[in-house]
N, C-alpha and C positions, 0 to 999 in steps of 0.2 A: 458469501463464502468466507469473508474475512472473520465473521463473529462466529461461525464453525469452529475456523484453525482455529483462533484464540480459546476455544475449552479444550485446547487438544495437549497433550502432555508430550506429545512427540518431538521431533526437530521439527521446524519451519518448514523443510522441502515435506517431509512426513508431516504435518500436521494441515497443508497443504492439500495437499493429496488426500489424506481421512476425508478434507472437507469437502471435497470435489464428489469422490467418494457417495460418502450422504448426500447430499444434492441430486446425484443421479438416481440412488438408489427411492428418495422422495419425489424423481419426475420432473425435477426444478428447476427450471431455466432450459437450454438446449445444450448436446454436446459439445457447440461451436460456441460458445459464452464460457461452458465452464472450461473446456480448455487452454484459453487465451493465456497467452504468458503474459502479456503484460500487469495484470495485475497480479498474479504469483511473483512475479522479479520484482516485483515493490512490497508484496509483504513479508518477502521469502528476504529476500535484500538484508530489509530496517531491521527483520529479525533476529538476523544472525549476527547485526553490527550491535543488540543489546537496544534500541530504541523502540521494543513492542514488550511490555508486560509478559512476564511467562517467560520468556526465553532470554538468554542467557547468550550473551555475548560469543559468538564463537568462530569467527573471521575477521585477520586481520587485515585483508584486501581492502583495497579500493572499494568503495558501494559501486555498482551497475545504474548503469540510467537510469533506468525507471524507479530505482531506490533513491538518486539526488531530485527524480521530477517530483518526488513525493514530496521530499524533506521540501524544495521552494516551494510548493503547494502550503505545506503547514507554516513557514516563515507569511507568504503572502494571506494566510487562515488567520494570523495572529496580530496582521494589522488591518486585516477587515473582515471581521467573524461572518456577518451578511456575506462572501464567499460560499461558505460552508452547503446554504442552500440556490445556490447561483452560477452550478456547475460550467456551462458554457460559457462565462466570463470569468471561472476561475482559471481554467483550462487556457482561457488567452492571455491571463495575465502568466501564469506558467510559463507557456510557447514564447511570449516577448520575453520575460525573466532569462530564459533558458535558451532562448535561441532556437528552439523546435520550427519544424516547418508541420508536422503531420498535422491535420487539421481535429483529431480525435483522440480523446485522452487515453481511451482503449481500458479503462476499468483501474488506472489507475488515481483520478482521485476519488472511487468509488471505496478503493483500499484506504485513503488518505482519511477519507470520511466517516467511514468506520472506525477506526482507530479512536480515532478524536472523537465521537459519539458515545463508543466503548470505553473511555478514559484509557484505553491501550497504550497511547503513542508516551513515550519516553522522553520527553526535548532534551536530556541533562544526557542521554545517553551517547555512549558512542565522542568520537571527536571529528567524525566527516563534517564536512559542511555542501550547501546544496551546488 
């Protein structure tokens, strides 16, 4: 879903949604995958804070959980790229990072993954940290 939104010209929550959108209307995936919030509030998040190609800074809030469990995801991506394909040991180095107890990443370093695959993610962007 995440390389969807990213050709989408819309806003984040909008480009979001487009992508969900197509995906259903291609038959892909189930309605209970593509509706999950969690990985929408991490690429909906990063996008609005200016840390995803294409979109344009436009929230000066706090980022949302799932938007800082991304950002320690790419911090911990960037000192062990091997990560990137080692999801369930990405996901607990995250959980210990972060203090997470859920045992499931819920689609978002699926978003975190794309991004960084897409050359999407931003690092310079934004000034949150994770």
């Amino acid at each position: 879903m995440t390389e969807l939104a990213l050709a989408q010209t819309a806003s984040p929550s909008q480009a979001w949604e487009n992508a969900k959108q197509t995906l259903a209307e291609r038959d892909i995936g189930t309605p209970i995958s593509r509706a999950k919030g969690c990985p929408k509030a991490a690429f909906v998040g990063l996008a609005k804070h200016g840390f995803v190609r294409g979109f344009t800074a436009s929230s000066d809030k706090p980022l949302r959980e799932n938007a800082r469990h991304a950002l320690c995801a790419y911090h911990l991506y960037l000192a062990d790229p091997s990560l990137l394909n080692r999801k369930p040991i990405w996901w607990q180095a995250v959980a210990a990072e972060r203090g997470i107890s859920r045992k499931g990443q819920n689609g978002v370093l699926d978003v975190m993954a794309s991004l960084i695959q897409h050359d999407a993610f931003l690092p310079a962007a934004g000034t949150a940290s994770p």
